[in-house]
C-alpha positions in Angstrom: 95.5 148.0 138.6 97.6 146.7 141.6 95.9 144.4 144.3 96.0 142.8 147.3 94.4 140.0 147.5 93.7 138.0 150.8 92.5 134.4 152.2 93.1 131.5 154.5 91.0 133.1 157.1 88.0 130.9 158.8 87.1 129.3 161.9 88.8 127.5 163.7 89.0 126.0 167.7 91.1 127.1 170.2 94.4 125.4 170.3 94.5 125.3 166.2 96.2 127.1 163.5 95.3 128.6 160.0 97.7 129.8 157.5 97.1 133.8 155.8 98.3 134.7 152.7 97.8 138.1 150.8 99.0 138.0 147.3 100.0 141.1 144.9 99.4 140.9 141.4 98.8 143.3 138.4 101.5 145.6 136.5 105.1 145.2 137.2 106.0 146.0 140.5 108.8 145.0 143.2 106.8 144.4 146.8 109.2 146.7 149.7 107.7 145.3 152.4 104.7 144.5 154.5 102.5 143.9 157.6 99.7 142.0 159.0 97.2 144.2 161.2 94.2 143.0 162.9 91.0 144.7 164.5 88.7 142.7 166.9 85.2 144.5 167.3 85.4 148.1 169.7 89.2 147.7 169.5 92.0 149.9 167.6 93.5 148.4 164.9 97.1 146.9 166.1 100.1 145.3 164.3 100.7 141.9 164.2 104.0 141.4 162.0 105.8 143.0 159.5 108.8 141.7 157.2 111.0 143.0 154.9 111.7 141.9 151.3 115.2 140.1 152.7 113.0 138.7 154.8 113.8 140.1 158.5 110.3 139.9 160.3 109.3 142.1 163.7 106.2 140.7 165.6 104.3 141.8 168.5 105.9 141.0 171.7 102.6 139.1 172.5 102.7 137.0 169.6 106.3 135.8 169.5 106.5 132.1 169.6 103.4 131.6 168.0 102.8 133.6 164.9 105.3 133.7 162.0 105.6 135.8 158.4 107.3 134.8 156.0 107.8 136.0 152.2 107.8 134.8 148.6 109.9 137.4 146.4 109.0 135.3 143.2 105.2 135.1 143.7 104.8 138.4 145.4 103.3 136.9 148.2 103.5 137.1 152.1 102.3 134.5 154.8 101.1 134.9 158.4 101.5 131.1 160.1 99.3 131.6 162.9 99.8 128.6 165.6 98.1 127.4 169.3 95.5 130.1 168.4 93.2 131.8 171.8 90.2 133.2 171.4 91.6 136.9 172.2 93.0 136.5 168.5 89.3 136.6 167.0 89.8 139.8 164.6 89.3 140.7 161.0 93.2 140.5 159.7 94.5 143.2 157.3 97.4 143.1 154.8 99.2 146.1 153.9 102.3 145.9 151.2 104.6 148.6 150.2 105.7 147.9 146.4 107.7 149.5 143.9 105.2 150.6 141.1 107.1 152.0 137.8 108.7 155.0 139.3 106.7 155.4 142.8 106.7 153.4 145.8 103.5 153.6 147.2 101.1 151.3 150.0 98.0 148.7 149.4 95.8 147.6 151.3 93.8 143.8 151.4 90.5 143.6 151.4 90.7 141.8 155.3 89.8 138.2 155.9 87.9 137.4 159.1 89.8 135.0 161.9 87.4 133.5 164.2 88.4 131.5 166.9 86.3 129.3 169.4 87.0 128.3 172.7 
């Protein structure tokens, strides 16, 4: 009954930004925690970002400076800024959220929103 849902993804040209959000709705539920991963085609799936619900954020030491997560407790929602944007950060982006459901914690997945960006 609990989802994920994703957007904000598109095209866009080098140089730009775009804004991702991934939204958690559905029974009563506290969100833990989550993180942004991303898979460009032939590559491994790598993290981008991850925050917690007090909002302390770890990024991937290439993307420092230019990507940022942020969180909103009271819509259940999380954010990935993405800013100056290359062509290398092409990729299909993937939320994942740890929430508190009734008397479980347990770990959702979006459904991925492609990035596509043009040099």
């Amino acid at each position: 009954q609990v989802q994920l849902v994703e957007s904000g993804g598109g095209l866009v040209q080098a140089g730009g930004s775009l804004r991702l959000s991934c939204a958690a709705s559905g029974r009563t539920f506290s969100m833990i925690a989550a993180t942004w991963y991303r898979q460009a085609p032939g590559k491994e799936r790598d993290l981008v970002a991850s925050i917690t619900r007090g909002g302390s954020t770890n990024y991937a030491d290439s993307l420092k400076g230019r990507f940022t997560m942020s969180i909103d407790s009271a819509k259940n929602t999380v954010y990935l800024q993405m800013n100056s944007l290359k062509p290398d950060d092409t990729a299909v982006y993937y939320c994942n959220a740890e929430l508190f459901v009734g008397p479980n914690i347990r770990n959702y997945w979006g459904q991925g929103t492609q990035v596509t960006v043009s040099s």
